[in-house]
C-alpha positions, -999 to +999 in steps of 0.1 A: +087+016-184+090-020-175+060-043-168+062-052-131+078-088-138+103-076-162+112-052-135+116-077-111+138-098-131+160-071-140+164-059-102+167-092-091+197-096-116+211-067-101+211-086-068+191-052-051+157-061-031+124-049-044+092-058-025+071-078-046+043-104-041+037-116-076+048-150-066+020-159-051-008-142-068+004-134-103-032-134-119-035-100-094-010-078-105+002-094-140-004-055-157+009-031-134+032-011-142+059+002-114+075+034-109+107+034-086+110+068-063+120+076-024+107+098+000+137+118+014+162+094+004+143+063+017+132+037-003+105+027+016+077+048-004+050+031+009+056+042+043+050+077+030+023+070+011-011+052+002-026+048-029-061+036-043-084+038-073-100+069-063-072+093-046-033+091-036-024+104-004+010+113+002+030+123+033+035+160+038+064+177+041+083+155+011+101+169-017+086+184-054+108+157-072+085+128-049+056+149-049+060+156-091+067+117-098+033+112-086+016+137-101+032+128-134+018+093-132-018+103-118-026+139-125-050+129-155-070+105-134-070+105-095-066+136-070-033+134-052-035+145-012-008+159+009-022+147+043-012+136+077-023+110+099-028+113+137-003+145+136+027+121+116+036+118+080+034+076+079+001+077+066+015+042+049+016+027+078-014+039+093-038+031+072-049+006+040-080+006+016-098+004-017-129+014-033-146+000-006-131+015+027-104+025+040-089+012+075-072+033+103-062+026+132-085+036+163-058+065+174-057+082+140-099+087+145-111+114+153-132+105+186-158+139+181-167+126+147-192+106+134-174+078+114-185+039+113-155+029+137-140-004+121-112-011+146-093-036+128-056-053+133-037-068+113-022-102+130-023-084+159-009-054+142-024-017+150+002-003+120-029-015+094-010+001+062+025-019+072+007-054+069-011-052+037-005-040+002-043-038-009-059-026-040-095-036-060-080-065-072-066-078-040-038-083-021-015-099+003-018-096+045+005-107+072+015-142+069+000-147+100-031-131+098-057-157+106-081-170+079-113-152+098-093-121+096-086-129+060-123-136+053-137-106+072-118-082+056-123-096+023-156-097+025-154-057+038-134-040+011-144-067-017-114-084-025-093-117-028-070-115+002-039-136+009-015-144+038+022-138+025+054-116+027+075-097+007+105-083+003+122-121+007+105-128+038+094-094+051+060-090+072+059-052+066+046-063+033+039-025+022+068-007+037+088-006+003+052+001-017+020+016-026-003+002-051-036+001-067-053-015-093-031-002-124+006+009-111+028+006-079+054+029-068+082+009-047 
């Protein structure tokens, strides 16, 4: 397995796109290690998935050979979930977190429970999980997310947070990704 750089520079040779944000925050992400998979022959993993320190949830309804990378890569050390999110399988999109908390959007709560409602956008965005590619050790938001929004929500999960893209100039920073503090799946 390549380091996340090395990867980069090989798939950038091969002229093919791979979302990556190392650019401007290398110090972040300089030992992660990156596994390449799809969810039903679409690239964009990180719509179909979220991952953190303490769990991985995955879409339901995806096949063994997504489900079994995963596992192969986690099993020893964090629980992996086959979940849904407000009745759809882009639980990628719809939510983002770390250690410290993870964000949904209002829709996906469920209104009878008793949860701590943080209603939060990102740049305007409800999609929370599409703007942001967050883990323990930070990560990038929405190039136009404003610096309060920056600073509140870093000060919430904990974290160094940065306004960027990916992808060569993509806002849906995590659509092509999941990460957390130790590998990424894109």
């Amino acid at each position: 397995m390549f380091s996340m750089m090395e990867e980069y520079a090989q798939t950038r040779a091969e002229g093919s796109y791979l979302l990556l944000f190392i650019s401007f925050c290398p110090s972040l992400f300089s030992s992660l290690m990156a596994t390449r998979l799809q969810f039903e022959n679409n690239c964009e993993v990180g719509v179909f998935s979220k991952l953190t320190n303490a769990y991985c949830l995955v879409a339901i309804g995806g096949s063994e050979s997504f489900y079994s990378t995963f596992e192969a890569e986690l099993a020893d050390v964090i629980p992996m979930v086959k979940t849904s999110i407000a009745g759809t399988r882009i639980i990628g999109r719809l939510s983002a977190g770390n250690k410290n908390g993870h964000l949904v959007p209002r829709t996906a709560i469920d209104q009878g429970g008793e949860f701590d409602e943080i209603l939060k956008t990102i740049a305007g965005n409800i999609l929370v999980g599409s703007y942001c590619a967050i883990s323990n050790r930070g990560g990038p938001l929405h190039p136009r997310t404003s610096i309060e929004d920056l600073d509140e929500l870093s000060t919430l999960l904990q974290a160094p947070l940065v306004a960027g893209t990916g992808n060569r100039g993509s806002e849906v920073i995590a659509a092509g990704m999941t990460v957390n503090d130790w590998t990424s799946f894109y």
